[in-house]
Every structure is written in C-alpha cells, then in structure tokens.
ZAMARGU-4260 file (C-alpha; in steps of 0.2 Angstrom, whole numbers, plus 5000, padded with zeros to 4 digits):
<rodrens>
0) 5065/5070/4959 | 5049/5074/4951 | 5056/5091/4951 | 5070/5087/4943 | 5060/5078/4929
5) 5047/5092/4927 | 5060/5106/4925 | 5069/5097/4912 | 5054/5092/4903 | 5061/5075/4906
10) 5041/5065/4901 | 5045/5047/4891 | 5048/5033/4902 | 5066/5030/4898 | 5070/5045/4899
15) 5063/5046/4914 | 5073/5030/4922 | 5087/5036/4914 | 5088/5052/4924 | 5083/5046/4939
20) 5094/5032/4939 | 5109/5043/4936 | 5106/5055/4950 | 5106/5037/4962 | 5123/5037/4970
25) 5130/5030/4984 | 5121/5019/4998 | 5104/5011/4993 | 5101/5023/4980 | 5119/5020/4970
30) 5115/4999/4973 | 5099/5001/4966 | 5104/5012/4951 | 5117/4998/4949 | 5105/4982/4949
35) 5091/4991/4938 | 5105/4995/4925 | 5111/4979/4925 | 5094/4972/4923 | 5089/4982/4908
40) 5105/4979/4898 | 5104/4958/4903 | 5086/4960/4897 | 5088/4977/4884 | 5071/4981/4890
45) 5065/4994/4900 | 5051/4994/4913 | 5036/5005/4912 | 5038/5021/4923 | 5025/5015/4932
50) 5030/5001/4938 | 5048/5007/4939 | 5041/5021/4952 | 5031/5009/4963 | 5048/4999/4965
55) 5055/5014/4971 | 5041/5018/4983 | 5043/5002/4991 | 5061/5002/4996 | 5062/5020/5000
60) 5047/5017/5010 | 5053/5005/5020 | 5071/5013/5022 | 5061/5028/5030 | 5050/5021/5043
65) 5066/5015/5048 | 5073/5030/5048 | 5058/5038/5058 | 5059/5024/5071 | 5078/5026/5072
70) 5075/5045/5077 | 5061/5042/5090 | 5073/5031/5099 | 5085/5043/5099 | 5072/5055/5106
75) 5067/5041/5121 | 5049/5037/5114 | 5040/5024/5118 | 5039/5006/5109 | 5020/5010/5105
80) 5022/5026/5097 | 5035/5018/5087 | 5023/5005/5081 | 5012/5016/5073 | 5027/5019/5060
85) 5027/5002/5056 | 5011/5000/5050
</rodrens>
C-alpha cells in the first residue's frame, strides 16, 4: 500500500485513509474499511495517519502469525517452533 500512496502522490492523512480504505475489500480488510468509515462519518472526524496505520499494524499483525502458524502446521513443525511466532 505504501506503494500505492507513494506512486499516486497520495501524502495528507485523509487522503491517505481514504485510499487505503477503498482498496480494503472483502474478509478482514472490507469489515475493517466498513467500521473505520462508519466511525469517521458517526464522529465526522478523521484520525491521524499515524494512529490510523498503527491500528492497522496491529490487526494485520496478528492475522499473520496466524497465518505463519497455520502453514507450519501444515508442514508438520513442532509446537516450539511455532511458539516462536507468537511472541
């Protein structure tokens, strides 16, 4: 995404959201867009890109250690190597 933002000179908060928000479809991503929208137009305020970016960190962090555990299972590992994922 910071790609995205880059290429399209995309650089106010808001702006920022924005376009991040509207490339988040389906699964996780399109319930998430969905909530912070709602959010912003219930409050008609919109949060600092900062903090904005460190909510996303924190739920996509999560959904990929999952993810990373999910495919050493499937590869056999070991409960303690999966561990290490987790912390």
């Amino acid at each position: 995404m910071r790609l995205y933002l880059k290429a399209n000179k995309i650089v106010g908060a808001k702006d920022k959201i924005t376009a991040v928000l509207s490339k988040s479809r389906g699964g996780t991503a399109g319930a998430f867009a969905q909530q912070k929208l709602d959010e912003m137009e219930e409050r008609d305020d919109v949060p600092s890109w900062d903090a904005f970016e460190e909510e996303l960190k924190l739920i996509y962090q999560d959904k990929m250690k999952e993810a990373d555990c999910q495919a050493l299972d499937n590869q056999g590992s070991t409960r303690e190597s999966r561990m290490g994922l987790l912390i």
